[in-house]
Backbone as XML, in Angstrom:
<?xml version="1.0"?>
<chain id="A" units="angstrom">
  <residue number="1" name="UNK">
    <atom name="N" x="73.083" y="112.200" z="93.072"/>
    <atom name="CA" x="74.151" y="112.126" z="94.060"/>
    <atom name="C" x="75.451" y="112.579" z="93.389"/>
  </residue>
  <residue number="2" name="UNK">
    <atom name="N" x="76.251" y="113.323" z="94.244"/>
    <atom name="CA" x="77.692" y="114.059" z="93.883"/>
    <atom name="C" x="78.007" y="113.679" z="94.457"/>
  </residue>
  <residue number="3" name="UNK">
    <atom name="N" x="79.752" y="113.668" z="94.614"/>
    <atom name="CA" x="81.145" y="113.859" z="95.204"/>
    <atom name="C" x="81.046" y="114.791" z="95.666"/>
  </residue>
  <residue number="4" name="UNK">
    <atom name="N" x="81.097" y="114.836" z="97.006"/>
    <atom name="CA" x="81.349" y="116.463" z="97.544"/>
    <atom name="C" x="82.791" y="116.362" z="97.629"/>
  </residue>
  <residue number="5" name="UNK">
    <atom name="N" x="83.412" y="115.665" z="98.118"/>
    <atom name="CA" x="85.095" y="115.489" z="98.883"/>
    <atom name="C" x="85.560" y="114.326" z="99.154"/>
  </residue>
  <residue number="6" name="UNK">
    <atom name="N" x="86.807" y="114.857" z="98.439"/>
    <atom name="CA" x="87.712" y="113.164" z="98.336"/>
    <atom name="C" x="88.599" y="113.603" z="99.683"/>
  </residue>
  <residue number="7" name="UNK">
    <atom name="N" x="88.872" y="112.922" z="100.830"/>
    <atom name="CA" x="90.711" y="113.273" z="101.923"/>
    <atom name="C" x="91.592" y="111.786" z="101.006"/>
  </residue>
  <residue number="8" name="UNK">
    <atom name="N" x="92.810" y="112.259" z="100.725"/>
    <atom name="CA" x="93.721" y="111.155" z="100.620"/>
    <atom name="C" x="95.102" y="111.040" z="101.891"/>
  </residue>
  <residue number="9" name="UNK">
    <atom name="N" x="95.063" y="109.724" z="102.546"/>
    <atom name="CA" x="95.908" y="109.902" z="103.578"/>
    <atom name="C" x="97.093" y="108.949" z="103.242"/>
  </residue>
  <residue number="10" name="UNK">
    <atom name="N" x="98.401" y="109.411" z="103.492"/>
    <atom name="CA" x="99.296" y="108.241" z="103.204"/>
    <atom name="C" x="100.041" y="108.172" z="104.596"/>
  </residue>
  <residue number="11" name="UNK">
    <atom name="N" x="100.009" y="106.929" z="104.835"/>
    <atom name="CA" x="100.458" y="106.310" z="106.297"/>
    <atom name="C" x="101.494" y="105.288" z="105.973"/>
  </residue>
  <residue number="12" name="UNK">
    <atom name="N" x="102.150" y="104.907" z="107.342"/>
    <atom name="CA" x="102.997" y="103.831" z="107.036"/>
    <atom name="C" x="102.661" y="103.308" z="108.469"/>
  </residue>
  <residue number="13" name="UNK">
    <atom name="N" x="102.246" y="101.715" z="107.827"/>
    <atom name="CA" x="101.820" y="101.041" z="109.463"/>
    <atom name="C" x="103.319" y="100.239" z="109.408"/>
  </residue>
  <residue number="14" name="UNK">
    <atom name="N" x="103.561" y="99.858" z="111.064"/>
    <atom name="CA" x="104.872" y="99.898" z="111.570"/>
    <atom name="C" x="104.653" y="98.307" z="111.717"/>
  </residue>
  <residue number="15" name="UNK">
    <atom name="N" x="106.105" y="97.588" z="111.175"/>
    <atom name="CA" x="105.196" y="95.841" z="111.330"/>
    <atom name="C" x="106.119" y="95.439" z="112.864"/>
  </residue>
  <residue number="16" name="UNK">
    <atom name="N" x="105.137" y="94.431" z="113.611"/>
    <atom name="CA" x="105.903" y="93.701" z="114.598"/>
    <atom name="C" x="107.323" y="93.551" z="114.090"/>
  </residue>
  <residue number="17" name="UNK">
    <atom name="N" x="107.594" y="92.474" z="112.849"/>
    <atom name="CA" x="108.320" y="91.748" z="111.991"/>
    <atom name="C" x="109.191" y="92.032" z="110.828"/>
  </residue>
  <residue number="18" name="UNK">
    <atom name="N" x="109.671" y="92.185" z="110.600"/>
    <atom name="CA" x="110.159" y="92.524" z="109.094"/>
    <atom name="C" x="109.391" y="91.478" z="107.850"/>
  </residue>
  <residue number="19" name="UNK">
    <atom name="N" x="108.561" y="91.833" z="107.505"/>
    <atom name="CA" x="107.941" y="91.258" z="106.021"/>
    <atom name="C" x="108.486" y="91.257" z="104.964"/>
  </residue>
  <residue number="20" name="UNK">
    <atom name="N" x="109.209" y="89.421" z="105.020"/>
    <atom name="CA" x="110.013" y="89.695" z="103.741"/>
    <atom name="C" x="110.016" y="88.589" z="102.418"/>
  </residue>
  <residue number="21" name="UNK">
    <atom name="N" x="109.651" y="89.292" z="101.201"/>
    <atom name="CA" x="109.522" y="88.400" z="100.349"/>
    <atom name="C" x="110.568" y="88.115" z="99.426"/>
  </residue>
  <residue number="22" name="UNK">
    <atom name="N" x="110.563" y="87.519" z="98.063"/>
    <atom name="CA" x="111.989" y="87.014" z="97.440"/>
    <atom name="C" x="112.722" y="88.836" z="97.247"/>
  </residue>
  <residue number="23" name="UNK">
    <atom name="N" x="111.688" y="89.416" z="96.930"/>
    <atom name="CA" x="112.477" y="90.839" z="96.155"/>
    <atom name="C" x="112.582" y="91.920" z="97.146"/>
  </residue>
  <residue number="24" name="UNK">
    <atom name="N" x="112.308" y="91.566" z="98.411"/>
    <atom name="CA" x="112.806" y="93.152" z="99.654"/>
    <atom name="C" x="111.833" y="92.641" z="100.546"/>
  </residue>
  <residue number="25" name="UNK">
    <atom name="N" x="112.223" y="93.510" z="101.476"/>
    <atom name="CA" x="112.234" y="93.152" z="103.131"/>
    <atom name="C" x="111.640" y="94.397" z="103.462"/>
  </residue>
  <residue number="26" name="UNK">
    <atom name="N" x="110.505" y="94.643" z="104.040"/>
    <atom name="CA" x="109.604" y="95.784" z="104.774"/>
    <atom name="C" x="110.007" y="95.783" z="106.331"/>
  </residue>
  <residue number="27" name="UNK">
    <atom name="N" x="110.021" y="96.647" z="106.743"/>
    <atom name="CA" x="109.839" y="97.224" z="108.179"/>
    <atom name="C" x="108.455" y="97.541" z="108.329"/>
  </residue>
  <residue number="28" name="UNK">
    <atom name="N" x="108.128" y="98.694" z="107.861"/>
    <atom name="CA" x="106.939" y="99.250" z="107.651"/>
    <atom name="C" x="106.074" y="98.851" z="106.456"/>
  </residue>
  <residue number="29" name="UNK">
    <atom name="N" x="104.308" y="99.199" z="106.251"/>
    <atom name="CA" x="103.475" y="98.724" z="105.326"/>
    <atom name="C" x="103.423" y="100.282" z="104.817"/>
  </residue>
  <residue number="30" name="UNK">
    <atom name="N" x="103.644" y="101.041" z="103.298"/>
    <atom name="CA" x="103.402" y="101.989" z="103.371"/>
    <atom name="C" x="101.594" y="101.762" z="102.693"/>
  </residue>
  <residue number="31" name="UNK">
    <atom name="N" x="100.527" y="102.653" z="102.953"/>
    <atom name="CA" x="99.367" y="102.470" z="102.365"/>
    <atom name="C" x="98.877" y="103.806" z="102.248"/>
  </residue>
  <residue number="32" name="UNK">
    <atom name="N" x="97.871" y="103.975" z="101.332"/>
    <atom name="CA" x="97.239" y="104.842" z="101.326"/>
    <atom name="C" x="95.657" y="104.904" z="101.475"/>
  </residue>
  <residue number="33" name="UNK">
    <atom name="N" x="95.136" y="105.519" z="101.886"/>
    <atom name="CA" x="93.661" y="105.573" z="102.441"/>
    <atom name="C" x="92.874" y="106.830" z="101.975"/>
  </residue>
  <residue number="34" name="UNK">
    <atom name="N" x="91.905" y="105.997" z="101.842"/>
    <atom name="CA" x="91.009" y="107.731" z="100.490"/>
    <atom name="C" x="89.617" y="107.688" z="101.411"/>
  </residue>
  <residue number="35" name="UNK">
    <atom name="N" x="88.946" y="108.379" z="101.517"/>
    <atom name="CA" x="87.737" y="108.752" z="101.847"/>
    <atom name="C" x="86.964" y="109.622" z="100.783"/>
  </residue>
  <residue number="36" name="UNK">
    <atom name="N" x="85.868" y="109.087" z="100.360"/>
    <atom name="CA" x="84.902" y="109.905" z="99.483"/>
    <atom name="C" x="83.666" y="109.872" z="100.129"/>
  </residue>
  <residue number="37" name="UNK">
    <atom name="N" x="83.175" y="111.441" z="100.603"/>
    <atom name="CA" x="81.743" y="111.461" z="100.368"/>
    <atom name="C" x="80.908" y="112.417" z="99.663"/>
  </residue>
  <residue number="38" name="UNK">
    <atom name="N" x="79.603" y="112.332" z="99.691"/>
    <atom name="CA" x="78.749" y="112.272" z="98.597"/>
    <atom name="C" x="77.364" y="114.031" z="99.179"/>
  </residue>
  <residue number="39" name="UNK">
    <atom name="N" x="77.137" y="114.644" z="98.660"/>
    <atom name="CA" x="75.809" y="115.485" z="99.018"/>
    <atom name="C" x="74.873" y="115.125" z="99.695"/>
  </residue>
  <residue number="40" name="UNK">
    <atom name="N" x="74.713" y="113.749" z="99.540"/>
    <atom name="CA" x="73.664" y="113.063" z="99.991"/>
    <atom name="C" x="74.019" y="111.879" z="101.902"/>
  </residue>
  <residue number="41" name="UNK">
    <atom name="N" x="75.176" y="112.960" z="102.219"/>
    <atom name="CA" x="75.898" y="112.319" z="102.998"/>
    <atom name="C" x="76.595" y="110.819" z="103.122"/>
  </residue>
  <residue number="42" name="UNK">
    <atom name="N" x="76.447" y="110.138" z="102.210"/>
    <atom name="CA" x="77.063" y="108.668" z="102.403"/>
    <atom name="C" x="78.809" y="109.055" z="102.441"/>
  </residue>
  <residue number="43" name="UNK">
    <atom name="N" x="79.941" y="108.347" z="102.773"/>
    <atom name="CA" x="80.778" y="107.961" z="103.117"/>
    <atom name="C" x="81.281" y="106.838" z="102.315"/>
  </residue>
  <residue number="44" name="UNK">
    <atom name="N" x="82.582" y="106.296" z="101.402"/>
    <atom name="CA" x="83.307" y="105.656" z="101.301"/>
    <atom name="C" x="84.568" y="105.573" z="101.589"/>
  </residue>
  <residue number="45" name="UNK">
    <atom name="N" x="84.875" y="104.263" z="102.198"/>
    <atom name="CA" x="86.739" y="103.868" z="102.295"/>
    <atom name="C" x="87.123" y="103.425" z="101.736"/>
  </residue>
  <residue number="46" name="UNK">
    <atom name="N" x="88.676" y="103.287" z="100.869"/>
    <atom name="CA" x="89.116" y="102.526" z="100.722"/>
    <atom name="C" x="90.826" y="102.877" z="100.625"/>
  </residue>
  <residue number="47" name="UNK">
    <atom name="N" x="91.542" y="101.388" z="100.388"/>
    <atom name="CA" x="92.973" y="101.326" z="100.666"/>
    <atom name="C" x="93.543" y="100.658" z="99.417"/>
  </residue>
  <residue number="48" name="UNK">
    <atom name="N" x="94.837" y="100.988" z="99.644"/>
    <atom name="CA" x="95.770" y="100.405" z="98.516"/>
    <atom name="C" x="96.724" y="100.761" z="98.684"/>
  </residue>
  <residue number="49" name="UNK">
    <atom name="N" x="97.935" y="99.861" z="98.577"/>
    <atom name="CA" x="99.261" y="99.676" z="98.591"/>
    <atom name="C" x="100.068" y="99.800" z="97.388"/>
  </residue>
  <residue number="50" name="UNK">
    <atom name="N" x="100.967" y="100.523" z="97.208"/>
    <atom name="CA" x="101.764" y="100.554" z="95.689"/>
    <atom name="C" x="102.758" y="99.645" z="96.144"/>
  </residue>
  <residue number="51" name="UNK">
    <atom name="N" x="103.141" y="98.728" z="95.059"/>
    <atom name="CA" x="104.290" y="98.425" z="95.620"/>
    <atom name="C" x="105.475" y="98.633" z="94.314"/>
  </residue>
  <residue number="52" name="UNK">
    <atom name="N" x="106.105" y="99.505" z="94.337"/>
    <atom name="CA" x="107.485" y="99.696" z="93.363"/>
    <atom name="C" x="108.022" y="98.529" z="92.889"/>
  </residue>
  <residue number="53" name="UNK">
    <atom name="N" x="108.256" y="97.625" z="93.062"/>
    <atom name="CA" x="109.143" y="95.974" z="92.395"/>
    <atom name="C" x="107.947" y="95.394" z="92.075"/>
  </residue>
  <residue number="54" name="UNK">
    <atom name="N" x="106.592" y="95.571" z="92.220"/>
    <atom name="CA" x="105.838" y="94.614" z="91.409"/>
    <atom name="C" x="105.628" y="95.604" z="90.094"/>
  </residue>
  <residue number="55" name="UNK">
    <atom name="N" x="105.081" y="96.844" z="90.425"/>
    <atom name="CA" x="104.734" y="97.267" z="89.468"/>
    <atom name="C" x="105.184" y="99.115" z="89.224"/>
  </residue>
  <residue number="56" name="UNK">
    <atom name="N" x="106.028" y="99.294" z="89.296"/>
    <atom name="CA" x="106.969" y="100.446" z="89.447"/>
    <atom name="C" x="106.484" y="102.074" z="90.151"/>
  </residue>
  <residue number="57" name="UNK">
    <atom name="N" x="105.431" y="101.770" z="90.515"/>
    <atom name="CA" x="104.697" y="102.583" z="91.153"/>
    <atom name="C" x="105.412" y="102.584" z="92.783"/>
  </residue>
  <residue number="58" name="UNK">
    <atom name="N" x="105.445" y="103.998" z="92.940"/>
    <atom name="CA" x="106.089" y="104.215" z="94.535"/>
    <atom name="C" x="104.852" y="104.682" z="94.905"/>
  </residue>
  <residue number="59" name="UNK">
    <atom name="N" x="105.176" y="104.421" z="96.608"/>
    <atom name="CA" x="104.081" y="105.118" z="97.482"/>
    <atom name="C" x="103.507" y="106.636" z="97.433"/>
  </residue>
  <residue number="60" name="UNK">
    <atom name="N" x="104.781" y="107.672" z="97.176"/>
    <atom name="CA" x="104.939" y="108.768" z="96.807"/>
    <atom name="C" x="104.462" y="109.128" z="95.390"/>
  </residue>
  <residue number="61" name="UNK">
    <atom name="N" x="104.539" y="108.502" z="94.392"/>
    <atom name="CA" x="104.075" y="109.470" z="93.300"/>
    <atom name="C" x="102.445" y="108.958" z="93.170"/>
  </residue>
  <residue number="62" name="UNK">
    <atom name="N" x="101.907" y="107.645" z="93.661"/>
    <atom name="CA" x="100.469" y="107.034" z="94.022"/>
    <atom name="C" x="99.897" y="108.188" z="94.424"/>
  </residue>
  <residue number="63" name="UNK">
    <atom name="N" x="100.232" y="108.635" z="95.388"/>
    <atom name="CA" x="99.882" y="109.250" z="96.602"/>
    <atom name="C" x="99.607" y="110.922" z="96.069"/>
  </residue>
  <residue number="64" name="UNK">
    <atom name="N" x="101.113" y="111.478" z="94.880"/>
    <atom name="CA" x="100.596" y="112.438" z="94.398"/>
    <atom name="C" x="99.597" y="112.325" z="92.982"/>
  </residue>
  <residue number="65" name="UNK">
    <atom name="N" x="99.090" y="111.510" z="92.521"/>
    <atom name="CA" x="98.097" y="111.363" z="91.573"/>
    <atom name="C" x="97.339" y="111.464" z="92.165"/>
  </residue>
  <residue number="66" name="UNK">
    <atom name="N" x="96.926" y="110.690" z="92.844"/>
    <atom name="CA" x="95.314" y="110.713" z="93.266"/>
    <atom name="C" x="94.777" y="112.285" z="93.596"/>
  </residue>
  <residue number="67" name="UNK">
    <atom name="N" x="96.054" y="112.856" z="94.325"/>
    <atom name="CA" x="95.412" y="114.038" z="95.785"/>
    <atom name="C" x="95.823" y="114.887" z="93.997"/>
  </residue>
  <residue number="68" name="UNK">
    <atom name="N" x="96.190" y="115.243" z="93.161"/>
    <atom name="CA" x="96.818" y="116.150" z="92.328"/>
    <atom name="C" x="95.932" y="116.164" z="91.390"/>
  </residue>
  <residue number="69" name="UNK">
    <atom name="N" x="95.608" y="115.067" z="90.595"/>
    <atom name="CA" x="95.137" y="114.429" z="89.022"/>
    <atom name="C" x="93.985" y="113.710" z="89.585"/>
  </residue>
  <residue number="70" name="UNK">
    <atom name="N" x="93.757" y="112.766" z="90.056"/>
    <atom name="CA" x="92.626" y="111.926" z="90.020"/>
    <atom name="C" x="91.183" y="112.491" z="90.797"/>
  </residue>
  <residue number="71" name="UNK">
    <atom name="N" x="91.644" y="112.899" z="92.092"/>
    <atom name="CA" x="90.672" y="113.375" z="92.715"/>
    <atom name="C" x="90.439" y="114.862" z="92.780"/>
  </residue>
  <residue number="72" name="UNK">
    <atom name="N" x="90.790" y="116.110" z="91.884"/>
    <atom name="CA" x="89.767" y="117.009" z="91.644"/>
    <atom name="C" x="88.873" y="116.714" z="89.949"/>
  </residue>
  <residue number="73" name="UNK">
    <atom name="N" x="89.323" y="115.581" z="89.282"/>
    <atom name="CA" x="88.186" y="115.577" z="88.124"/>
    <atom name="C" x="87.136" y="114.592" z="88.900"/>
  </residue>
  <residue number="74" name="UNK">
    <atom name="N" x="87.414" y="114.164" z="89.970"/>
    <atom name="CA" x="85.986" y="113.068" z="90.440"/>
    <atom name="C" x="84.645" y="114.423" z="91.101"/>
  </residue>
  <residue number="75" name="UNK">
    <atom name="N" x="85.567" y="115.333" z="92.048"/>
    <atom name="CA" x="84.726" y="116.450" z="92.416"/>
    <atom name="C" x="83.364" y="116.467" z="91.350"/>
  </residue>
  <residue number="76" name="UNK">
    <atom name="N" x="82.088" y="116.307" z="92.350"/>
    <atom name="CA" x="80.918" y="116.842" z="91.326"/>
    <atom name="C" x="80.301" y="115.734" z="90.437"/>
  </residue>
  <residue number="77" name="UNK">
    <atom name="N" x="80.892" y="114.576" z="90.313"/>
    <atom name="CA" x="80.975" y="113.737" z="89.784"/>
    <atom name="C" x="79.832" y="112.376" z="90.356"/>
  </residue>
  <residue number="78" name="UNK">
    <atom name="N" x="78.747" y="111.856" z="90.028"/>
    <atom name="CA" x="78.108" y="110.679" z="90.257"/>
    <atom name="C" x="78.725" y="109.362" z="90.487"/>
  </residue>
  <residue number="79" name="UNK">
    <atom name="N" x="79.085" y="109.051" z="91.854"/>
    <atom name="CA" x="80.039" y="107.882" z="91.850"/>
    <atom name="C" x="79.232" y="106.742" z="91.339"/>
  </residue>
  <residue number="80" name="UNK">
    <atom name="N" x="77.997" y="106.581" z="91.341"/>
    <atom name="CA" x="77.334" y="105.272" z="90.886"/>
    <atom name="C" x="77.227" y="105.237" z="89.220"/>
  </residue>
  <residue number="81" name="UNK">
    <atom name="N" x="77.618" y="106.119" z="88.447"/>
    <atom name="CA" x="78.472" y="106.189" z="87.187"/>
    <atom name="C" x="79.734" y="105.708" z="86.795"/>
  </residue>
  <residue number="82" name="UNK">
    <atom name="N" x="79.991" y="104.887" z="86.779"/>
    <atom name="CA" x="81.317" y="104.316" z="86.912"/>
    <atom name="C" x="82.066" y="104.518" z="85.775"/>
  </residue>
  <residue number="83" name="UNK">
    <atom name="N" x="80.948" y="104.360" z="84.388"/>
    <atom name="CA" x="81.723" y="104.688" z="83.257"/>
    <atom name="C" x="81.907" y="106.188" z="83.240"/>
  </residue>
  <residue number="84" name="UNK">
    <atom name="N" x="82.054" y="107.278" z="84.008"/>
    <atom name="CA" x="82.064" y="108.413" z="84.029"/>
    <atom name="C" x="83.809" y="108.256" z="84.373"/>
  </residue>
</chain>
């Protein structure tokens, strides 16, 4: 089994509320959403949130690693290899 294709999507879900904790106040959730599938047709999702004040990571440069750096060395790649 291969990686045929990673999509990386970055969204911002819109809150009822303002979500606010000791260090900033959200309007919006920004997230990002990856899809990987495989030759063998299977499908994976998954999500993750950067958040800049916990850990200095912005939504924006997350967002350009993955789609830039991370996901063309996975291309081709055995996801059930993990130490790969």
């Amino acid at each position: 089994m291969r990686i045929t294709a990673i999509h990386i999507h970055a969204i911002r879900l819109p809150l009822h509320a303002p979500f606010v904790v000791s260090y900033h106040s959200y309007k919006d959730m920004p997230s990002i959403i990856v899809k990987i599938e495989t030759d063998e047709e299977l499908v994976g999702y998954g999500e993750g949130v950067a958040d800049e004040h916990v850990t200095g990571e912005t939504w924006e440069s997350t967002f350009a690693i993955l789609k830039h750096t991370l996901s063309p060395r996975l291309i081709g790649i055995n996801p059930l290899h993990i130490e790969a």
